[in-house]
C-alpha positions as CSV (number, residue, x, y, z in Angstrom):
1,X,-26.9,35.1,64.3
2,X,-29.2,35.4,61.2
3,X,-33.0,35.8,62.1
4,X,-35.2,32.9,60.9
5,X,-38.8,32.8,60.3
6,X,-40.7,30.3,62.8
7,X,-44.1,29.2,62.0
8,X,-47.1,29.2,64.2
9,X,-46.1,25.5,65.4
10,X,-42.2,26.7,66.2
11,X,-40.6,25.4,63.3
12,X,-37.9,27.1,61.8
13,X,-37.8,28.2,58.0
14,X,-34.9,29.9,55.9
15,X,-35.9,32.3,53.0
16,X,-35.4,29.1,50.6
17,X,-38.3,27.5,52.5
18,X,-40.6,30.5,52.0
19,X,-40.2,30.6,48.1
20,X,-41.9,28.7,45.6
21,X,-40.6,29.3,41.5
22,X,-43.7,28.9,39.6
23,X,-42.2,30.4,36.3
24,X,-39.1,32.7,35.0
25,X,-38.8,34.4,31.3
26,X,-35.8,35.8,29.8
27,X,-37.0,39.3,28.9
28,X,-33.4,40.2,27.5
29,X,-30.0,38.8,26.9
30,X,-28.2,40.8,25.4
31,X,-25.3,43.0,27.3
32,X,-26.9,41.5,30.3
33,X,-29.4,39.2,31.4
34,X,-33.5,40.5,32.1
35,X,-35.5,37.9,33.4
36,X,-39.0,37.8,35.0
37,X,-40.1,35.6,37.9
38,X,-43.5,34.7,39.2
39,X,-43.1,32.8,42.5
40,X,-45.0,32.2,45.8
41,X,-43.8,33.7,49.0
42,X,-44.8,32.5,52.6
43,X,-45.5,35.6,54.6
44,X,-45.3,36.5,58.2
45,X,-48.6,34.9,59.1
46,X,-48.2,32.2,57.5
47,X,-50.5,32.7,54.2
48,X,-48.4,32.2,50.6
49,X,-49.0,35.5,48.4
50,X,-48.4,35.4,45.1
51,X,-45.9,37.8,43.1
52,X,-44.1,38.9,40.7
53,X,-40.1,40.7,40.2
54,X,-37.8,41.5,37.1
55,X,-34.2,41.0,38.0
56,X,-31.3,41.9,36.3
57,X,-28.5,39.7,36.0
58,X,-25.2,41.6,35.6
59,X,-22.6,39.3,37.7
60,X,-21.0,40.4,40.7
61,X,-18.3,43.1,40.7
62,X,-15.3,44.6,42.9
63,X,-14.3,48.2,43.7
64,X,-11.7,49.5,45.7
65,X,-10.3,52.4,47.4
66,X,-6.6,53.7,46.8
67,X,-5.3,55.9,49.6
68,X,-2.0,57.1,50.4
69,X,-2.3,58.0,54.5
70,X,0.9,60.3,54.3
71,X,-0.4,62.7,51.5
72,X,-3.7,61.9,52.5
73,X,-4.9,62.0,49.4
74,X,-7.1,58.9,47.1
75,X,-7.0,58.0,43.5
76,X,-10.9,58.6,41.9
77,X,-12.0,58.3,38.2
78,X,-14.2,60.4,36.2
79,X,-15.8,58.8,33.0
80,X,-19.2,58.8,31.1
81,X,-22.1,57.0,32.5
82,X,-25.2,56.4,30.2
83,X,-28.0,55.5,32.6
84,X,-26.7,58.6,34.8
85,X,-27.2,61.2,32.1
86,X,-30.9,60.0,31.3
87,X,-31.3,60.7,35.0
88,X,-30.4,64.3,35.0
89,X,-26.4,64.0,35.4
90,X,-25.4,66.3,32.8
91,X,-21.5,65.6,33.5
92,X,-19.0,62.9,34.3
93,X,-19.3,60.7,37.0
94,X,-16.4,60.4,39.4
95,X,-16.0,57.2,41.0
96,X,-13.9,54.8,42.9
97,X,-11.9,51.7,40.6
98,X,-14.5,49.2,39.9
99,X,-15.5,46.1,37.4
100,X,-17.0,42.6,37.1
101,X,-15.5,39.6,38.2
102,X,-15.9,37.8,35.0
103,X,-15.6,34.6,37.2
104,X,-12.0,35.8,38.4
105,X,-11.1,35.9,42.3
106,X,-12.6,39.2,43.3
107,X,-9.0,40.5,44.8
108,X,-7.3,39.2,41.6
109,X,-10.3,41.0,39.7
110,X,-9.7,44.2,41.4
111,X,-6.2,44.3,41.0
112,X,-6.5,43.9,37.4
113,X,-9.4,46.2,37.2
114,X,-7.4,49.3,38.8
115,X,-4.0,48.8,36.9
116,X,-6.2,49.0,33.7
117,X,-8.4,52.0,34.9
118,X,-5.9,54.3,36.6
119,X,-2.1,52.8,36.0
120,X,-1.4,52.0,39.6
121,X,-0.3,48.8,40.1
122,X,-1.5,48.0,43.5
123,X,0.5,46.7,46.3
124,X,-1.1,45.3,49.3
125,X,-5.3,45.2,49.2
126,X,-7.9,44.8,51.9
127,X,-11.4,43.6,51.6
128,X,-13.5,45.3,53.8
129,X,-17.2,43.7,53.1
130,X,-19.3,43.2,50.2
131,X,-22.8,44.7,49.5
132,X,-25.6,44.7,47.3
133,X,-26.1,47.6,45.7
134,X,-29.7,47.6,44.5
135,X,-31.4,44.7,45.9
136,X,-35.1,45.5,44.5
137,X,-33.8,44.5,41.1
138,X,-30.1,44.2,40.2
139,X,-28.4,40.7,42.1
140,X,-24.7,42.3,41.9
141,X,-23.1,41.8,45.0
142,X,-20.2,43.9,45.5
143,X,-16.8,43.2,47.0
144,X,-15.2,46.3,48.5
145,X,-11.4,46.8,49.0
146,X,-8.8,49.6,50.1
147,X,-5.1,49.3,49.2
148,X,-2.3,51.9,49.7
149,X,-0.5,53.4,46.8
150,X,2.4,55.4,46.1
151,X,3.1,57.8,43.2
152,X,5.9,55.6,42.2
153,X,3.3,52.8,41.4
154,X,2.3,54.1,38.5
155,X,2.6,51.9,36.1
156,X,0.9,53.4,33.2
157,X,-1.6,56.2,32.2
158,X,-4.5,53.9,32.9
159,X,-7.5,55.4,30.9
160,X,-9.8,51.8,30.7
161,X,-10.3,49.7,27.6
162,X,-11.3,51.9,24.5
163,X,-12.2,49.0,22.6
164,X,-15.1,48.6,25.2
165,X,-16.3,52.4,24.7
166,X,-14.0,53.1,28.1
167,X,-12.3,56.7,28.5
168,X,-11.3,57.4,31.7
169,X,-9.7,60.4,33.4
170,X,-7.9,59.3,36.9
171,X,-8.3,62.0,39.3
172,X,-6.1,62.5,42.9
173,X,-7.5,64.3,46.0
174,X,-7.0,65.2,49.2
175,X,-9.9,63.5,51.6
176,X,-11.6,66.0,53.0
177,X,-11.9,67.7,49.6
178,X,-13.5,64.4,48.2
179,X,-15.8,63.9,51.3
180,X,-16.5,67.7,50.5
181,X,-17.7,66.7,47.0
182,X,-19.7,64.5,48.4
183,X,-21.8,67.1,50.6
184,X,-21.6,69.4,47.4
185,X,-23.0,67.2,45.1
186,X,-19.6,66.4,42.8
187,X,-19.9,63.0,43.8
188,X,-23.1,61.0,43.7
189,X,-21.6,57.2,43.0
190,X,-22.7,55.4,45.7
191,X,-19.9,52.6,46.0
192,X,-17.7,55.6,46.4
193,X,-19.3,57.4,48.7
194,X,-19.0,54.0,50.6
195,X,-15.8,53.6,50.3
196,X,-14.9,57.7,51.1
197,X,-16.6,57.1,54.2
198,X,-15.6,54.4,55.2
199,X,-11.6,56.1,54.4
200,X,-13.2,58.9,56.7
201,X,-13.8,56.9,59.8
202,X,-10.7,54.2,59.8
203,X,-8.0,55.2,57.4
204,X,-8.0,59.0,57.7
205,X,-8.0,61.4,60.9
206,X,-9.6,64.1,59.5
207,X,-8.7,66.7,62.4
208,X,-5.4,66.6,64.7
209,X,-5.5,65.3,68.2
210,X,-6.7,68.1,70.1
């Protein structure tokens, strides 16, 4: 059960309860949409503080996971990220499948999304949960999925959509390598570090039975 606020005289509130919208601008609308919001918030004891946040607007997204468990091996990407490099990334960044929903179903998004990035043509797929990914200022929740593959579902080279700036390398690795990439430094995606994880503990044994 979700924890609610109660007031001094036992009543209880949900977060809609505690927030008051005073005033939101559109700062940008252009690839995405910037907007600033000045709003009231009730606090713990009661009193109603005044504040202000900048949120951006990008949609909500899906990413998945492909695995096969007999190779144990999972299908990654490696492309160029912008906002990365001006962070000190100085190479590609390899990631798990992922995209916006664009209003689609987020299973018949990710399906979609992987055939186009990679060339698998996905057979069975699995949410697992959804997360936000940066909730101090990006409202993307993201819906996570594993599906198994086979090298025979390949149904093309994959490689993204050039016309939107798109060139992606698909890359296939064993596990532990990958989760070792992720100790090393290779990898520094979050969502796939998630989803590697998450592979680690439920869809991989990563040392035989003793």
């Amino acid at each position: 059960m979700v924890p609610r606020f109660r007031t001094r005289r036992g009543t209880n509130l949900s977060i809609a309860d505690r927030i008051r919208i005073e005033d939101v601008v559109v700062l940008s609308d252009d690839w995405h949409v910037l907007r600033k919001t000045i709003f009231s918030f009730r606090r713990s004891d009661g009193s109603w503080q005044r504040q202000s946040r900048e949120t951006y607007d990008r949609g909500n997204g899906a990413t998945i996971l492909l695995y096969d468990p007999d190779r144990r091996t999972v299908v990654l990407t490696r492309q160029f990220r912008y906002p990365a490099f001006v962070n000190g990334h100085d190479d590609l960044l390899i990631e798990a499948p992922a995209g916006l929903l664009d209003d689609a179903e987020p299973e018949v998004r990710i399906r979609a999304e992987t055939e186009e990035e990679t060339g698998f043509r996905v057979r069975d797929v699995r949410q697992i949960y959804d997360a936000f990914m940066s909730p101090g200022s990006v409202t993307e929740r993201l819906h996570f999925f594993v599906g198994e593959y086979r090298p025979g579902d390949r149904a093309s080279q994959g490689g993204g959509n050039a016309t939107e700036g798109e060139d992606i390398a698909v890359i296939e690795i064993d596990i532990d390598e990958a989760l070792s990439m992720i100790e090393s430094g290779a990898i520094r995606d979050g969502k796939t570090i998630m989803l590697l994880q998450y592979a680690a503990l439920h869809l991989f044994a990563r040392c035989d039975a003793v």
